[in-house]
C-alpha positions in Angstrom: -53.2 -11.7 -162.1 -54.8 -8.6 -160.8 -54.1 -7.3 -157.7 -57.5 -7.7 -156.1 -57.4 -11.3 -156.9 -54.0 -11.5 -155.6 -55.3 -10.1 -152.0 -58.4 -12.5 -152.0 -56.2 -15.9 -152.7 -54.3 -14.6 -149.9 -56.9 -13.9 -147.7 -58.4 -17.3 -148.5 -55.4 -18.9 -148.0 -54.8 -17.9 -144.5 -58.0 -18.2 -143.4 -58.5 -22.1 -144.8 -55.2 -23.0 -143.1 -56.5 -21.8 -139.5 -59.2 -24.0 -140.2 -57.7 -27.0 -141.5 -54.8 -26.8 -138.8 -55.5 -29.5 -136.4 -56.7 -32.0 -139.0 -53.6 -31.0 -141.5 -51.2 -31.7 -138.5 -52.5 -35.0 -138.1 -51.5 -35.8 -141.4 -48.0 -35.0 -141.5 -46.6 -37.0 -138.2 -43.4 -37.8 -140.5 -40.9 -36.3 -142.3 -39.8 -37.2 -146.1 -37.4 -39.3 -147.2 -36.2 -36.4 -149.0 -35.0 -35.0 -146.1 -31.9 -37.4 -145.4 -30.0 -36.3 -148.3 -29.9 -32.6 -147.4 -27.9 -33.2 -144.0 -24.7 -32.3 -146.2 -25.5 -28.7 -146.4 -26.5 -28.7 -142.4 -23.2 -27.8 -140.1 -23.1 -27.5 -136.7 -23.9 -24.1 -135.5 -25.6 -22.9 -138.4 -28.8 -20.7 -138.0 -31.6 -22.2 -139.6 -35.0 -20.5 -140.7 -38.1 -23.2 -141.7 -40.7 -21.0 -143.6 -43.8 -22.3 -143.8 -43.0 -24.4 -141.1 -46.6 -25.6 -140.5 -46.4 -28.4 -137.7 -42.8 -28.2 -137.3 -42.4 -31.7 -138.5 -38.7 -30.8 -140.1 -38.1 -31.2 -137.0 -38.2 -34.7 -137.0 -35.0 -34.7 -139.3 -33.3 -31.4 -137.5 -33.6 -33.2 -134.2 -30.3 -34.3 -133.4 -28.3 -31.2 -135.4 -26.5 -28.8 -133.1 -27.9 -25.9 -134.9 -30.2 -23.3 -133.8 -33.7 -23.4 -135.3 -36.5 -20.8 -135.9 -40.1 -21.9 -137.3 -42.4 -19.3 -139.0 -45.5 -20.1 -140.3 -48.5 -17.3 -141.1 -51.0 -20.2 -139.2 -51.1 -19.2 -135.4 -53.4 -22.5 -135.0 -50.1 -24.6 -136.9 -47.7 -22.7 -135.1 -49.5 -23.8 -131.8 -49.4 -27.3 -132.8 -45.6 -27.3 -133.9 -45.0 -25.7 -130.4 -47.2 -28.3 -128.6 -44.7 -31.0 -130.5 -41.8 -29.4 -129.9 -41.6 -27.3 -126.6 -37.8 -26.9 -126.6 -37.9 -24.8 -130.4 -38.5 -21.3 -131.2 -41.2 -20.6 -133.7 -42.5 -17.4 -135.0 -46.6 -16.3 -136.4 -45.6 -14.3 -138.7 -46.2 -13.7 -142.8 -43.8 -14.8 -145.3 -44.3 -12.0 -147.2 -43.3 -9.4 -144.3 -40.6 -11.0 -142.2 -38.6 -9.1 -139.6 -35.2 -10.3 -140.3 -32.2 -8.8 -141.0 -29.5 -9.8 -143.6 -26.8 -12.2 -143.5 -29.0 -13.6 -140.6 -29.3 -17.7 -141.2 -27.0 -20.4 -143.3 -29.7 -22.4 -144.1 -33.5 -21.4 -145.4 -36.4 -24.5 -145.9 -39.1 -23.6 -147.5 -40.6 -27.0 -147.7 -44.0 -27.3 -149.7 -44.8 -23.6 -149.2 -43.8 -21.5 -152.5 -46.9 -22.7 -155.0 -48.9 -21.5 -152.8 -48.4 -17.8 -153.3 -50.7 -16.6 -156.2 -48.5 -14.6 -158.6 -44.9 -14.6 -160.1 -44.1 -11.1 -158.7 -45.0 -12.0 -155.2 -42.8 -15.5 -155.7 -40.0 -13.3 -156.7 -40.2 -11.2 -153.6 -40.1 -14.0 -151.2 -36.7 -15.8 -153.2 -35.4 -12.4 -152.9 -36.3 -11.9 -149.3 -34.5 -15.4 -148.6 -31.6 -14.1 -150.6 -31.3 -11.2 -148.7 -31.6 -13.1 -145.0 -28.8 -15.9 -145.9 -25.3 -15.5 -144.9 -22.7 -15.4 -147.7 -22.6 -18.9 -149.2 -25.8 -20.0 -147.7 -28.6 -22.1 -149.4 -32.2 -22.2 -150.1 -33.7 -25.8 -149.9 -36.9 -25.8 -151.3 -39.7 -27.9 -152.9 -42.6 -27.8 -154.4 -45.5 -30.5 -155.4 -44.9 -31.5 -159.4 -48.7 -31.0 -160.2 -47.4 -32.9 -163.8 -47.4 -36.3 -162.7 -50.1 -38.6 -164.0 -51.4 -39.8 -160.5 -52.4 -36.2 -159.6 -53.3 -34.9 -162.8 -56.0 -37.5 -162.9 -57.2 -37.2 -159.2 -57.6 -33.7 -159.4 -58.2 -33.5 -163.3 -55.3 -31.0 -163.7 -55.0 -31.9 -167.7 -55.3 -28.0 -168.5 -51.8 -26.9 -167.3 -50.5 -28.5 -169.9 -52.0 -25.9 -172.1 -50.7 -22.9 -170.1 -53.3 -23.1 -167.0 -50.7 -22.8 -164.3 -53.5 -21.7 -161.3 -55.5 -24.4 -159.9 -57.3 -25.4 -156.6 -56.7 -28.7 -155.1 -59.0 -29.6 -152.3 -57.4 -30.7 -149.0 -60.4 -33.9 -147.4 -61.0 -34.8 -144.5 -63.3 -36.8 -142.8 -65.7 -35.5 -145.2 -65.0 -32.1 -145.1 -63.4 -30.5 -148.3 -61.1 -27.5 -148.1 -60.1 -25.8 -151.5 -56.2 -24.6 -151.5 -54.6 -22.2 -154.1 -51.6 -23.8 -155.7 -49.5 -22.8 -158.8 -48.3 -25.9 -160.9 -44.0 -25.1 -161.2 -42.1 -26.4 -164.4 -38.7 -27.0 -163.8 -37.7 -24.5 -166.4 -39.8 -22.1 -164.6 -38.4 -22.7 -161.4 -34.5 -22.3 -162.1 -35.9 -19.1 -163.6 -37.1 -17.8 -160.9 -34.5 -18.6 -158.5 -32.1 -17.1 -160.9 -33.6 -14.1 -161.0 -33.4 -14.0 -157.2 -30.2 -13.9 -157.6 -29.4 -17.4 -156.3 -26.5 -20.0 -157.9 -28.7 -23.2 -158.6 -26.3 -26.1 -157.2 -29.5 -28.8 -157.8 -32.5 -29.3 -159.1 -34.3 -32.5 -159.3 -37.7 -34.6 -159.0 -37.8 -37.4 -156.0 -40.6 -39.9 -155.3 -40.2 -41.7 -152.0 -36.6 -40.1 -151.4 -35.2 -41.3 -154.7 -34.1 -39.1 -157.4 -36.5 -39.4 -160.7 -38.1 -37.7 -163.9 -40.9 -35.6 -163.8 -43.4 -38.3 -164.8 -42.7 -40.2 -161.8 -41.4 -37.3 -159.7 -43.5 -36.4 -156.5 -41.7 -33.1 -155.5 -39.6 -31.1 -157.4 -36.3 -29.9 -155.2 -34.0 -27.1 -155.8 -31.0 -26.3 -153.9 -29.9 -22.8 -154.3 -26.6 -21.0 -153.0 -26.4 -17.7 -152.6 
């Protein structure tokens, strides 16, 4: 992908998330089942980074962890309704792509939903390697991204061409009758340990879940790595 095209899905991406912000929050008033079987890797005390936080709604799972918690998210609109929902938290506007933190600085990173939305492999790369550089020895990456191959969305959002190599698609974000197009890469699994791998990271997981239970990619909603570094 060409650099120019690179800065305009970026572009667009930011600005359709300050737009969508209120709306999107209103959506995501839970937190996934998912979430639950991550408390393992949490300790008490451990420094932990949410990237991409959006509404802050991990939260709603980190609640009761002694730990202490930073939120960034590039969306000052999302960042102002994760800090309306949770007044006692720190969170940060800031872009994933530039962060300001130094290494060996958190145990754990989420990055929850957020990494098919950058729009090329090199720029992917940079992030895992940024997140490899900010963890503490022995720390983990916890991360997922949507499985675009399942059958239910590949017929919503007629997604039949990444099967033939089209990894780059827009999937439109409705609400009350208003449509928002959002940038998204479709992940395989293959391509996914890949790229955490080459990051540097020891892959201790990876796995589809629908509903918090662990699946196959036809049935798979997410697809969840958990990375050590």
């Amino acid at each position: 992908m060409k650099t120019k095209k690179i800065k305009a899905i970026l572009a667009e991406n930011k600005k359709i998330w300050e737009e969508i912000a209120d709306k999107f929050s209103q959506t995501r008033g839970y937190f996934w089942p998912e979430f639950k079987d991550w408390s393992k890797y949490i300790k008490k005390g451990d420094r932990v980074l949410d990237l991409g936080c959006g509404n802050g709604r991990l939260n709603l799972f980190l609640k009761d962890k002694e730990i202490d918690y930073l939120g960034v998210d590039q969306s000052k609109n999302l960042i102002y309704q994760a800090q309306k929902k949770f007044p006692k938290d720190r969170f940060l506007n800031a872009d994933a792509l530039n962060l300001p933190f130094k290494e060996n600085q958190f145990e754990i990173i989420f990055a929850i939903a957020f990494l098919h939305h950058l729009p090329s492999q090199e720029l992917r790369i940079k992030l895992l390697k940024d997140c490899f550089h900010f963890l503490n020895k022995k720390g983990y990456l916890i991360l997922t991204v949507w499985n675009l191959y399942q059958p239910r969305l590949i017929k919503k959002y007629h997604l039949r061409k990444i099967f033939f190599g089209f990894k780059e698609t827009i999937i439109p974000f409705k609400h009350q009758h208003q449509e928002f197009s959002r940038y998204y890469h479709a992940f395989t699994k293959r391509e996914l340990k890949n790229i955490i791998k080459k990051a540097g990271f020891c892959l201790k997981e990876v796995y589809y879940t629908r509903q918090g239970q662990k699946t196959n990619w036809r049935k798979g909603h997410n697809l969840v790595v958990i990375a050590q570094k």
